[in-house]
C-alpha positions as CSV (number, residue, x, y, z in Angstrom):
1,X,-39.1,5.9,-37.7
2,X,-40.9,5.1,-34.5
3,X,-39.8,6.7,-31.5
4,X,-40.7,5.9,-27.8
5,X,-41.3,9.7,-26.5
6,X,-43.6,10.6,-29.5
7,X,-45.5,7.3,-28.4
8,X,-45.7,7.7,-24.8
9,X,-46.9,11.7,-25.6
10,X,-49.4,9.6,-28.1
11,X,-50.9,7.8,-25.4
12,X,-51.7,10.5,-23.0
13,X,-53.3,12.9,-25.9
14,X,-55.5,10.0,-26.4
15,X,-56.4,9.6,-22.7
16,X,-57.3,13.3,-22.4
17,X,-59.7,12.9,-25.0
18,X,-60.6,15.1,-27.7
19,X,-60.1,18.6,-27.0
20,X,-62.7,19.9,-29.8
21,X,-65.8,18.4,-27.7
22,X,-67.2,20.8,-24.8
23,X,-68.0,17.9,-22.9
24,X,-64.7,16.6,-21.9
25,X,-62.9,18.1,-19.3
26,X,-59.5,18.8,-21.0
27,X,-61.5,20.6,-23.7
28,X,-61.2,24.0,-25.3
29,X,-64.0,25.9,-24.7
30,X,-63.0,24.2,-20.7
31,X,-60.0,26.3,-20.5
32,X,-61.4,29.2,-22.2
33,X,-64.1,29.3,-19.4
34,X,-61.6,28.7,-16.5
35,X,-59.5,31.2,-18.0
36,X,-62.2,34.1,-18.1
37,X,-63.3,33.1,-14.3
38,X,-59.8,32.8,-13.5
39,X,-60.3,29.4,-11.6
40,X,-57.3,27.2,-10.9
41,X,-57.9,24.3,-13.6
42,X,-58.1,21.7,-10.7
43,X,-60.1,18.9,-12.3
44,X,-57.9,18.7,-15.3
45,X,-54.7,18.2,-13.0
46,X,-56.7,15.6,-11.2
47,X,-57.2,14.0,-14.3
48,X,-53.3,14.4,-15.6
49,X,-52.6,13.1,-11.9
50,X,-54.6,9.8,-13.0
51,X,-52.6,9.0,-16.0
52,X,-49.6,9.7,-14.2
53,X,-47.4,12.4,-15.0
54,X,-46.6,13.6,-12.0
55,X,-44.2,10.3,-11.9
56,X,-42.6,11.6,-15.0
57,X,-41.3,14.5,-12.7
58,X,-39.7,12.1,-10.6
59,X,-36.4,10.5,-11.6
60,X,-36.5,6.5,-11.9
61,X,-33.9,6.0,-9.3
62,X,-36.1,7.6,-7.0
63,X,-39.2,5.3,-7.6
64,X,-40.6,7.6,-10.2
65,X,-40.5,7.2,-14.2
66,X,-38.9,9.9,-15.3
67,X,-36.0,8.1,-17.6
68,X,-34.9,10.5,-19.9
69,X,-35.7,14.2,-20.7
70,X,-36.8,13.9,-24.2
71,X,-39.7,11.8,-22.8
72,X,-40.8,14.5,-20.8
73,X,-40.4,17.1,-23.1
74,X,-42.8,15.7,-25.2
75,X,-45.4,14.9,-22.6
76,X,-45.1,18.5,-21.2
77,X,-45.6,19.6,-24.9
78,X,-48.5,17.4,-25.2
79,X,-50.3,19.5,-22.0
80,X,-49.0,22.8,-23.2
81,X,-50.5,22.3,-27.0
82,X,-54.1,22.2,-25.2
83,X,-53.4,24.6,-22.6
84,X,-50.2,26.7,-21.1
85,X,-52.1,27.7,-18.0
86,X,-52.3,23.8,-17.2
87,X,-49.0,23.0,-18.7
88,X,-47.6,25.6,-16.0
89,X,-49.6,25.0,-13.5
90,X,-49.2,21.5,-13.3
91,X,-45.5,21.2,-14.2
92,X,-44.2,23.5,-11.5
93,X,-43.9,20.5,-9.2
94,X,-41.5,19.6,-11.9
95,X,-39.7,22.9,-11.1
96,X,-40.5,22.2,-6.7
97,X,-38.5,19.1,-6.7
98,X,-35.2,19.4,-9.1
99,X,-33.2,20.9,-6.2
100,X,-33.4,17.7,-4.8
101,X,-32.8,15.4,-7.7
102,X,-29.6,17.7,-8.0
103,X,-28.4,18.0,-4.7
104,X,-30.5,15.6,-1.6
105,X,-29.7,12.7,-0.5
106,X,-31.0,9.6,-1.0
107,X,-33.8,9.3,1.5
108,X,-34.9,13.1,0.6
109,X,-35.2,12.0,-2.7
110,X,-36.8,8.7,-2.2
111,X,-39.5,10.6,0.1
112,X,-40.2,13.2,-2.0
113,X,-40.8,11.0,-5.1
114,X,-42.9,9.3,-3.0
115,X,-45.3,12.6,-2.2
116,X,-45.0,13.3,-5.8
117,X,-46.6,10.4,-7.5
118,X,-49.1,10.7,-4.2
119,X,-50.3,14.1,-6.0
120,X,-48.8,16.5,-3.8
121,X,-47.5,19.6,-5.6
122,X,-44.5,21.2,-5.1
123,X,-43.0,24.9,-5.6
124,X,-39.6,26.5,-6.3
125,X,-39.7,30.0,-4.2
126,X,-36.7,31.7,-5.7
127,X,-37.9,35.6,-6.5
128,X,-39.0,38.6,-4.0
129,X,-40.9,41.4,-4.2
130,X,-38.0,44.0,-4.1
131,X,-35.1,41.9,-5.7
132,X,-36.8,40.0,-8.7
133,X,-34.1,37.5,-10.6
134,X,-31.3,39.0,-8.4
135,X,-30.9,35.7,-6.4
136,X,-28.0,37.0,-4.3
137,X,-29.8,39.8,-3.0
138,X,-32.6,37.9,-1.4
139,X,-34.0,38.5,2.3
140,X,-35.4,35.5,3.2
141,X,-33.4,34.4,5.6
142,X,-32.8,31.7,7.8
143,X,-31.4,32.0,11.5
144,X,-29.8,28.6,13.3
145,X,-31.8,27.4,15.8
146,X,-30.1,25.8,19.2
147,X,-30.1,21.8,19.4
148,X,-32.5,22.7,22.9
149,X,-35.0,24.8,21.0
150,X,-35.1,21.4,17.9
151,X,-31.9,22.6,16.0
152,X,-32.4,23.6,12.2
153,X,-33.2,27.1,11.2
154,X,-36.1,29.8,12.0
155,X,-37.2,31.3,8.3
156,X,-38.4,35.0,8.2
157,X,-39.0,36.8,5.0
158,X,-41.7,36.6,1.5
159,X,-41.4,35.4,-1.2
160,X,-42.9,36.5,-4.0
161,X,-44.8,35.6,-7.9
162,X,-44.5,32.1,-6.9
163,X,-46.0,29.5,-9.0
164,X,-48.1,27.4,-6.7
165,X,-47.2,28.8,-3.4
166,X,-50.6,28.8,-2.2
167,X,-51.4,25.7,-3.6
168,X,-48.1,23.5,-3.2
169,X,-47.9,21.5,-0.5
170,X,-43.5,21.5,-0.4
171,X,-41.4,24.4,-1.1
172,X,-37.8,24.3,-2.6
173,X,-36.6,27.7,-0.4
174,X,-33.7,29.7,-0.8
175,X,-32.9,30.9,2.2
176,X,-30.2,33.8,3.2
177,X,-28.4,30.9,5.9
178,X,-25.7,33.4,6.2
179,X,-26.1,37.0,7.5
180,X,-23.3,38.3,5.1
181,X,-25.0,36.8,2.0
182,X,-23.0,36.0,-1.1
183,X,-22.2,33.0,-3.1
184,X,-22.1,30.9,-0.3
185,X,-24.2,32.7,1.7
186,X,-27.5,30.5,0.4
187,X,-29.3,27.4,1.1
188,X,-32.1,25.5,-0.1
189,X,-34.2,24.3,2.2
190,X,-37.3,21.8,1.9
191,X,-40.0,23.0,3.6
192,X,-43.5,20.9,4.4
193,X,-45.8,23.4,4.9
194,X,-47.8,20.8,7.0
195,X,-44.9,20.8,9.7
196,X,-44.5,24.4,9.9
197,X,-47.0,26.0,13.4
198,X,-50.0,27.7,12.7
199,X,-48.9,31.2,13.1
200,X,-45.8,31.1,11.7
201,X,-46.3,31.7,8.0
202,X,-49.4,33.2,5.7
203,X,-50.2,33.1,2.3
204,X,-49.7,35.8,0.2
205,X,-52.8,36.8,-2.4
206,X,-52.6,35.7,-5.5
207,X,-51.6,38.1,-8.3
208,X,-54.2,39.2,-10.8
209,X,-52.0,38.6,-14.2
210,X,-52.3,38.9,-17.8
211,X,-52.2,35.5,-19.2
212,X,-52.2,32.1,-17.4
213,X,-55.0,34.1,-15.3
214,X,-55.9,30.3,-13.7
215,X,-52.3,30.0,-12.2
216,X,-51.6,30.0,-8.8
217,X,-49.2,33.0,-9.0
218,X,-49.3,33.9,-5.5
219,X,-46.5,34.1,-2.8
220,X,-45.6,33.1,1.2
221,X,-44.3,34.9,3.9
222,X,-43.2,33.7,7.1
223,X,-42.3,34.6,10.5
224,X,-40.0,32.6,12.4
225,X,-41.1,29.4,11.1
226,X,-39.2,26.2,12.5
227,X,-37.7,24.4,9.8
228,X,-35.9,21.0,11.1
229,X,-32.0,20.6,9.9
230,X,-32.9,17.5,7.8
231,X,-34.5,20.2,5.6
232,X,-31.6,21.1,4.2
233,X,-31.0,20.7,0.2
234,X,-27.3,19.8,-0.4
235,X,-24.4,21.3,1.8
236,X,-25.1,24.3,4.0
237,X,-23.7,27.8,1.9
238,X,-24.7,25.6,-1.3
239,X,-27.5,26.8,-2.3
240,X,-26.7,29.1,-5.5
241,X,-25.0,26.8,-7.0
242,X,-28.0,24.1,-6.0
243,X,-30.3,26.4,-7.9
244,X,-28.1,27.4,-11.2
245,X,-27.8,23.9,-11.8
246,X,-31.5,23.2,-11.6
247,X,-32.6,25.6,-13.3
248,X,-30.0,24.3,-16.3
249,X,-32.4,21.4,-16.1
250,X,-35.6,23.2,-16.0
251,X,-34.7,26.6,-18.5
252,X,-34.0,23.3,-21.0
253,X,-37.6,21.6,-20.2
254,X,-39.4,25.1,-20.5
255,X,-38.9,24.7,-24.4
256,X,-41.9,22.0,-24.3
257,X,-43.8,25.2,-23.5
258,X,-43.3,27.0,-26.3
259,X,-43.4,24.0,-28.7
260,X,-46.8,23.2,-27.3
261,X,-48.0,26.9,-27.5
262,X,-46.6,27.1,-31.6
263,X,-48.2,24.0,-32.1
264,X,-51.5,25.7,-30.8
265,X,-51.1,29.0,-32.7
266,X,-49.9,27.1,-36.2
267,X,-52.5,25.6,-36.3
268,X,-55.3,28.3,-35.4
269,X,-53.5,30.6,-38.4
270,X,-53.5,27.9,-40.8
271,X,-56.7,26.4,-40.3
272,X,-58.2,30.7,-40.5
273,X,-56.3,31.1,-44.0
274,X,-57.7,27.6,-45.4
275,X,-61.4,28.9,-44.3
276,X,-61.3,32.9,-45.0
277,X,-61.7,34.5,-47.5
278,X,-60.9,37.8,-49.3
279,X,-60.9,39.6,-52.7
280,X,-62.4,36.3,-54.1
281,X,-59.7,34.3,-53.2
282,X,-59.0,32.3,-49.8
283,X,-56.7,33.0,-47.6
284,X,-54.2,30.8,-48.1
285,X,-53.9,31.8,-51.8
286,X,-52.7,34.9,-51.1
287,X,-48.5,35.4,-51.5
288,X,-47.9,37.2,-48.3
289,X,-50.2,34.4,-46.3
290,X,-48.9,31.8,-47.8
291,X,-45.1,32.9,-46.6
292,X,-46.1,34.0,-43.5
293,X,-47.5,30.6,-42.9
294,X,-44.1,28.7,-44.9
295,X,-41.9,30.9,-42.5
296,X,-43.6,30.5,-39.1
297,X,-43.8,26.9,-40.1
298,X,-39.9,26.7,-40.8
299,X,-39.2,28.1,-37.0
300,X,-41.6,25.6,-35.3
301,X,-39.5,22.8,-37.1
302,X,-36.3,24.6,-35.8
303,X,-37.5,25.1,-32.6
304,X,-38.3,21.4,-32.3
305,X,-35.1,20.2,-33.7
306,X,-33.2,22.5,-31.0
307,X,-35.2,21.3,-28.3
308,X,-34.9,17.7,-29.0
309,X,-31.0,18.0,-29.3
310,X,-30.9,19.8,-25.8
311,X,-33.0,17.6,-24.1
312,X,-31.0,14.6,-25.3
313,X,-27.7,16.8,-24.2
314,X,-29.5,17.1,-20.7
315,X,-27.9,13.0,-20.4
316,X,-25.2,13.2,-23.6
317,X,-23.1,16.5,-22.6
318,X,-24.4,17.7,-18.6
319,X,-21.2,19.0,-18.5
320,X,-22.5,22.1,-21.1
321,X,-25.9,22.2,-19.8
322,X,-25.0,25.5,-18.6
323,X,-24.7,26.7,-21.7
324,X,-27.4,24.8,-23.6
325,X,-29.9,25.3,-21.5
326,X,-29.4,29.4,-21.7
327,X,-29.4,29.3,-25.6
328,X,-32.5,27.6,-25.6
329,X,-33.9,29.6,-22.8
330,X,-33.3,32.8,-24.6
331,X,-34.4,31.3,-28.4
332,X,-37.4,29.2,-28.6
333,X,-39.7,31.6,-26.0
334,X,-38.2,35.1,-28.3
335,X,-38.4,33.0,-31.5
336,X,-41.9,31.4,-30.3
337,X,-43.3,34.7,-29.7
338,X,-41.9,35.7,-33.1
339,X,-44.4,33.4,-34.4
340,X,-47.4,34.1,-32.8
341,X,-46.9,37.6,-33.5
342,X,-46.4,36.9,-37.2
343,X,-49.5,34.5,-37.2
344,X,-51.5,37.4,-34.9
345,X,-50.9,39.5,-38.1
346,X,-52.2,37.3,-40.3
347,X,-55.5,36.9,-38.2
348,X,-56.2,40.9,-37.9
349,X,-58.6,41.7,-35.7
350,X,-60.0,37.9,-34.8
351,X,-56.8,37.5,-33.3
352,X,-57.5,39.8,-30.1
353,X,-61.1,38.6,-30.2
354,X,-63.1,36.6,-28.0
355,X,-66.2,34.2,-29.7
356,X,-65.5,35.3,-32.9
357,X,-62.6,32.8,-34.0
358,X,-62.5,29.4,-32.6
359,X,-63.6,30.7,-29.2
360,X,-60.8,33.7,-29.1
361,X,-58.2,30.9,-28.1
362,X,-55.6,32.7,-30.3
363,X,-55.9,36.0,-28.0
364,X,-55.2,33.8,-25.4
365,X,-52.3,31.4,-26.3
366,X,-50.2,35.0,-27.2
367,X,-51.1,35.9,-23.7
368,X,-50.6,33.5,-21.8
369,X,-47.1,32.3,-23.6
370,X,-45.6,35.8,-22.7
371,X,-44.8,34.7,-19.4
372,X,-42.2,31.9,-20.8
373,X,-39.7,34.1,-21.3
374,X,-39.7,35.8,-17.8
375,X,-39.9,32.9,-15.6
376,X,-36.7,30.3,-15.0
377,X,-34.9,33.9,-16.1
378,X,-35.7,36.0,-18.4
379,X,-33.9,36.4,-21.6
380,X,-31.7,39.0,-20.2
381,X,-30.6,36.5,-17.6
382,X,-29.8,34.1,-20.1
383,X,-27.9,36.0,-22.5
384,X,-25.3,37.0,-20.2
385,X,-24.9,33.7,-19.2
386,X,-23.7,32.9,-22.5
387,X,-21.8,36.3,-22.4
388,X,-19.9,35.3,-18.7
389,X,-18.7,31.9,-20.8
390,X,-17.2,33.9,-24.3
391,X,-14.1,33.2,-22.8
392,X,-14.3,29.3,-22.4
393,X,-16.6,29.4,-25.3
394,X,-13.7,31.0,-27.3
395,X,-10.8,28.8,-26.0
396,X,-12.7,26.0,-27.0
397,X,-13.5,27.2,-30.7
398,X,-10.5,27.6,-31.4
399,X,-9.0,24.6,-29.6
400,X,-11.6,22.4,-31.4
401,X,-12.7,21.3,-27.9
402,X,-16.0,20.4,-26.5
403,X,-17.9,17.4,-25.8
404,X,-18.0,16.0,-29.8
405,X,-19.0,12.4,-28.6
406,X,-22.2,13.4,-26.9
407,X,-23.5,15.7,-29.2
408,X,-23.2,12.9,-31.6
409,X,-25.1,11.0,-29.3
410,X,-27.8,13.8,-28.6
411,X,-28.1,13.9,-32.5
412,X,-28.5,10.3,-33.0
413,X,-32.2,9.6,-32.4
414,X,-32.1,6.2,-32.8
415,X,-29.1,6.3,-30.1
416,X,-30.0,5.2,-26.3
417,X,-29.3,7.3,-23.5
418,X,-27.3,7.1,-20.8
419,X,-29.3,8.1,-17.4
420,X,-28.8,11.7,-16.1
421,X,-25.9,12.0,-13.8
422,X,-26.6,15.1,-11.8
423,X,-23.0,15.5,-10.3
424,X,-22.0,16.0,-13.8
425,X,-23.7,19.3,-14.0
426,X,-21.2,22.3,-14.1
427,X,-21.7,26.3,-13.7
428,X,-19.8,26.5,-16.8
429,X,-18.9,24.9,-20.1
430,X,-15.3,24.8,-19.3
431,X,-14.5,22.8,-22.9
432,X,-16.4,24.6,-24.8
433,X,-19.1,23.4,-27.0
434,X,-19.6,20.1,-28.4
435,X,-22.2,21.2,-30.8
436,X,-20.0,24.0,-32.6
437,X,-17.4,21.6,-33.0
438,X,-19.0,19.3,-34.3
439,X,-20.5,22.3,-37.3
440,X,-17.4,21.5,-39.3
441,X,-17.9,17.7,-39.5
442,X,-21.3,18.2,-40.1
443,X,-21.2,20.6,-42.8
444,X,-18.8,18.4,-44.3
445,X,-21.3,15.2,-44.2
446,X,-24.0,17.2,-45.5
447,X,-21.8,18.5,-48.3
448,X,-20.4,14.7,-49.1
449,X,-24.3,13.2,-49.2
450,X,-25.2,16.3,-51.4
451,X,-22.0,15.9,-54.1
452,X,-24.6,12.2,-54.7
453,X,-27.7,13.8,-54.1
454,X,-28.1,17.5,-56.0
455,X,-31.0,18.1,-54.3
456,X,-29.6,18.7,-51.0
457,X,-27.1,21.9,-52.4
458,X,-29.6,24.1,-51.3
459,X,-28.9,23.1,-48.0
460,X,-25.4,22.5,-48.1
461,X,-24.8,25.9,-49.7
462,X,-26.3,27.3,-45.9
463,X,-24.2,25.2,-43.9
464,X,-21.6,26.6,-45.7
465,X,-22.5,30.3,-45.0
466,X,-23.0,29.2,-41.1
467,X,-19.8,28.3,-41.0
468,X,-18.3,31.2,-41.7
469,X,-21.0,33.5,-39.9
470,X,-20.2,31.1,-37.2
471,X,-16.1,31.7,-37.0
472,X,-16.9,36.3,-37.8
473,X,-19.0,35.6,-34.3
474,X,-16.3,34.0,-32.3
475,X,-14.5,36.9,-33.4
476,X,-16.3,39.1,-32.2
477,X,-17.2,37.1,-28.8
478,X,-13.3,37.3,-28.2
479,X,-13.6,41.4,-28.3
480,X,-16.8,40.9,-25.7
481,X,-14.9,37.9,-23.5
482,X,-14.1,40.2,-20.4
483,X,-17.5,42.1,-20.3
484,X,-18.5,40.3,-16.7
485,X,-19.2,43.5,-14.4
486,X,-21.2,45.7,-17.3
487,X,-22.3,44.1,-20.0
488,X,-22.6,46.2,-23.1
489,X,-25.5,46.3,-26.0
490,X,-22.7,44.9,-28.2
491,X,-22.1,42.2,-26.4
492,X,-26.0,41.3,-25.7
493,X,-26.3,41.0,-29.4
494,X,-23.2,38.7,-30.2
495,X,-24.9,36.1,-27.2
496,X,-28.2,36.3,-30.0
497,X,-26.2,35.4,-32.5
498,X,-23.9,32.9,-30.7
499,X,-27.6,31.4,-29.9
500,X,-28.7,31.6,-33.6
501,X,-25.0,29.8,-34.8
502,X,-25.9,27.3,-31.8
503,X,-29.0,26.1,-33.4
504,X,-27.8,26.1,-36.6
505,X,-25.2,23.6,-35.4
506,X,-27.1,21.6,-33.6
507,X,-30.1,21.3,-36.7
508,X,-27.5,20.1,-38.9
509,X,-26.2,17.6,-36.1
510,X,-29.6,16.3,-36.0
511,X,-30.2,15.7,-39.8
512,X,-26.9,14.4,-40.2
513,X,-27.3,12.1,-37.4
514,X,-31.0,10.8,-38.0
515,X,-32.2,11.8,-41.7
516,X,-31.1,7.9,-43.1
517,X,-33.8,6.4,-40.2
518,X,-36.0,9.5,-40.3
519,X,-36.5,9.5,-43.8
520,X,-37.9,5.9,-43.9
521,X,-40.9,7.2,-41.9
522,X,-44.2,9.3,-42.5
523,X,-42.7,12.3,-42.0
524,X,-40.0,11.2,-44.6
525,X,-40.4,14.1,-46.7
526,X,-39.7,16.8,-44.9
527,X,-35.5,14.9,-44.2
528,X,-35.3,12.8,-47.2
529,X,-33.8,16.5,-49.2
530,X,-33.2,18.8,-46.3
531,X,-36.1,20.3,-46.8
532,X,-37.1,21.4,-43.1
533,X,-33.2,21.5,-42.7
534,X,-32.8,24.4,-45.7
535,X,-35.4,25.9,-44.0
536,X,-34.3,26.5,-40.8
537,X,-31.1,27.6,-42.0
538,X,-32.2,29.8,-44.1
539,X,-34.3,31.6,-41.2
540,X,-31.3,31.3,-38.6
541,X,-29.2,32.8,-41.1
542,X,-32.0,35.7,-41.6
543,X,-31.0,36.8,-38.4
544,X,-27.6,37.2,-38.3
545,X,-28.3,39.2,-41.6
546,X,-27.1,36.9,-44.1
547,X,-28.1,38.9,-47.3
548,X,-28.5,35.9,-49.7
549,X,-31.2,34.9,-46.9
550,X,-34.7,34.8,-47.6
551,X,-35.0,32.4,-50.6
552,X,-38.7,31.8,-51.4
553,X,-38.1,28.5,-53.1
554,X,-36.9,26.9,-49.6
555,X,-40.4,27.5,-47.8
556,X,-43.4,26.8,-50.5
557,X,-42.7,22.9,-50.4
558,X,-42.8,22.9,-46.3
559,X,-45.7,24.7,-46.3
560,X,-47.3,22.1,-48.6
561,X,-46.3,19.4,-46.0
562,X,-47.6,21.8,-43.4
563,X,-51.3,21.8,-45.1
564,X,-50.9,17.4,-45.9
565,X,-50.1,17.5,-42.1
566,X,-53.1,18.9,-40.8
567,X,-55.2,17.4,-43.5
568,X,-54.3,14.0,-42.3
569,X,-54.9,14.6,-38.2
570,X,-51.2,14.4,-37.9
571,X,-49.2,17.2,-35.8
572,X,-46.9,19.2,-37.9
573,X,-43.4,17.9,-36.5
574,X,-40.0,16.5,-37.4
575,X,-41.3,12.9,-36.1
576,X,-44.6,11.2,-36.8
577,X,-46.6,11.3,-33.7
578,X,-50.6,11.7,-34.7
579,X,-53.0,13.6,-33.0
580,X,-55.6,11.4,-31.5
581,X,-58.2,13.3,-32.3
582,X,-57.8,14.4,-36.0
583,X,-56.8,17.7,-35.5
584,X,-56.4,20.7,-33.2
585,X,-58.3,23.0,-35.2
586,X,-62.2,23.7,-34.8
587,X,-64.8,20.7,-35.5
588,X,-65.9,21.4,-39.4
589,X,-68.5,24.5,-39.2
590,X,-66.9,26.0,-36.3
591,X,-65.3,29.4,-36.6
């Protein structure tokens, strides 16, 4: 099954050149370095600027290429499986300039694709020092200026942990345009930093941090900086709802992070159990490796298949993005860093080390990826999003509401998709959810194809259990749906399972949809039984303690396709897409 975003993420793997050899820029041991010195990897964004990615940030009917989010999931994945601290680094301007594809106006947008695919990079400067994800609370504020002194506003205040405020060139601001505050109390506000007077804002040091040490993570303060009217982001008072929308948009594309980062770490364990050995015996021979490996392998493949469903929602259901892009906000960064604790077990020691192991990258993918579930908001943030929409959520369960035609379309790869339509976007799902409605039909495919083909009752006999752990949860989200001003424990934990059902429903949309074309293709095998699908039920059902979870027999075989992966230089996913370059792992002989 060929598909265009595993192609065009293909193509720029290929132009980055091998990441193994010391002398390329985009290698390894590069980042390693740069990491340690905790430079700014400038050179390798020059060289990611040179292929062009920076127009895959920009939006196509605004000059740019960016025509549907799947694509750039991919490509972001692409960067983050050689490096987060790049991937982060580079992609903020991603993050800088969504406002505006949201909420400007024409010419806004036009002229900042424009300074986009020029190079310049842009910044989202949301958080502050005192007030951290509490948006509404925010002191930066913006005073109106006469028509006789040049109109617009004069901007006072810091902001804080920015990514790229030192470097980026344009700032999306929120800006307190209304002394009272509120929800309408906020605007965004595009702000050149070239326009603004000397004088009249500084930079703010850049924070010495744990992982992504190269980042510029850094803030701006100013003081009564002039900021001309034409600045403005969307209408005046708008600029809360101008941000929660975004970030709908950008919690979704962070999941390319944390695919990229798994990628990195599966294939660091793997390739240490194939080479080490204990007790007489490798690695990999061992039980407990071997499921540890089987099991870590099963999320990736569910993390992927959630990711690629919501990024196809971002065009086939904007209308729930609220709520998709929260689930997978909160699951793959948790779930990823599930992994790469797991795997850091299986390493011991050489998985905090430095020059031991393939040149300590381990120690410093798990650092580095703990930022992924803080920034956009952190997993708190995003579970009581999904707790301030039980109600809706609820109503449309048991209505059977929800948009069912576009999840169908998000599940059908071989589907087109229509282009993003940002006025769509909506502060909640007010329907419901497509994806649980469509769990019924979908169980009920899955169960039709297996009554011909036995060997997919394994995974039919999960669907079924998901079902019904799926209709206990709406249950209990009905006890929960007026927890809005304190949010209990209770409640927190029925939003993680909610999120667990959720990609349950929307792996079996995606096999259903696309295992007939999928299952044609090299990666065949792992759709033509279910066998990545049995999989990652069979985990997702782990965690909302299912007790007949757990099954051995549904991980050995995926682990086997895991090891013919690697062994054949491909990358370990639901869709073929080869690695370039052979393999992530060390050249033979390194360690």
């Amino acid at each position: 099954m060929e598909h265009p975003p595993y192609r065009l993420a293909e193509d720029l793997d290929r132009f980055l050149g091998d990441p193994r050899d010391p002398a390329e820029e985009f290698s390894y041991a590069r980042c390693v370095e740069l990491d340690e010195k905790e430079e700014f990897p400038a050179a390798i964004c020059a060289l990611l600027e040179q292929w062009g990615l920076s127009g895959y940030y920009v939006p196509v009917e605004h000059g740019g290429s960016l025509r549907d989010y799947e694509q750039l999931l991919q490509l972001s994945r692409t960067v983050a499986r050689r490096d987060l601290t790049v991937a982060i680094g580079h992609g903020k301007t991603y993050l800088g300039t969504v406002c505006v594809w949201v909420s400007g106006t024409a010419e806004q947008a036009t002229s900042l694709g424009g300074a986009v695919r020029a190079g310049l990079p842009a910044s989202l400067a949301l958080t502050e020092r005192a007030h951290g994800s509490d948006l509404l609370a925010g002191e930066v504020r913006g005073e109106p200026r006469e028509a006789g002194e040049g109109g617009g506003w004069s901007v006072s205040g810091e902001k804080w942990l920015i990514n790229n405020a030192t470097r980026g060139t344009l700032l999306s601001l929120l800006t307190r345009t209304a002394p009272e505050g509120g929800p309408r109390g906020f605007s965004v506000l595009l702000v050149d930093k070239r326009r603004l007077a000397e004088g009249t804002f500084q930079h703010v040091p850049k924070v010495h941090t744990h992982g992504i040490r190269g980042a510029d993570i850094s803030g701006i303060a100013f003081d009564g900086a002039h900021v001309p009217a034409e600045a403005l982001v969307g209408a005046e008072g708008g600029g809360i709802e101008t941000v929660l929308k975004a970030l709908q948009l950008t919690r979704t594309m962070c999941a390319s992070l944390s695919l990229g980062a798994a990628d990195h770490a599966l294939a660091l364990g793997l390739d240490f159990a194939e080479e080490r050995e204990l007790y007489g015996r490798r690695l990999i021979d061992l039980p407990q490796a071997r499921r540890t490996l089987a099991a870590c392998a099963a999320d990736v493949l569910l993390h992927e298949g959630l990711a690629v469903v919501a990024s196809r929602a971002v065009h086939t259901q904007t209308a729930e993005m609220s709520l998709t892009s929260a689930v997978v906000k909160y699951l793959l960064p948790s779930g990823t860093e599930t992994v790469i604790g797991d795997l850091t077990r299986l390493l011991g020691a050489r998985a905090f080390l430095k020059g031991v192991y393939a040149d300590g990258r381990f120690q410093k993918v798990e650092r580095d990826h703990r930022i992924v579930g803080l920034f956009d908001g952190n997993t708190l943030v995003n579970l009581n999003s999904l707790v301030n929409q039980f109600r809706s959520l609820v109503r449309g369960y048991r209505r059977g509401t929800g948009d069912g035609e576009g999840a169908a379309a998000a599940y059908d790869l071989c589907a087109p998709l229509r282009p993003l339509d940002p006025a769509l976007l909506s502060l909640v799902a007010r329907r419901g959810s497509g994806v649980i409605a469509s769990l019924p039909r979908s169980v009920a495919e899955l169960e039709r194809r297996a009554a011909a083909r036995p060997a997919l009752e394994g995974a039919a006999a999960r669907a079924r259990r998901v079902l019904e752990r799926t209709a206990e949860l709406h249950e209990r989200m009905a006890a929960h749906q007026d927890s809005l001003a304190e949010v209990p424990e209770a409640a927190f934990a029925t939003a993680r399972g909610y999120a667990q059902c959720y990609a349950a429903a929307a792996c079996l949309g995606l096999w259903t949809g696309s295992a007939d074309a999928a299952a044609e293709g090299p990666t065949g095998a792992l759709w033509r039984d279910g066998l990545w699908l049995c999989a990652a039920l069979d985990r997702l059902l782990a965690r909302l303690g299912d007790p007949a979870a757990g099954d051995p027999a549904a991980y050995e075989e995926l682990l086997a396709r895991l090891r013919a992966a690697r062994r054949e230089g491909a990358l370990f996913s639901l869709l073929p897409q080869r690695t370039p370059h052979g393999t992530t792992g060390p050249r033979a002989g390194e360690s």
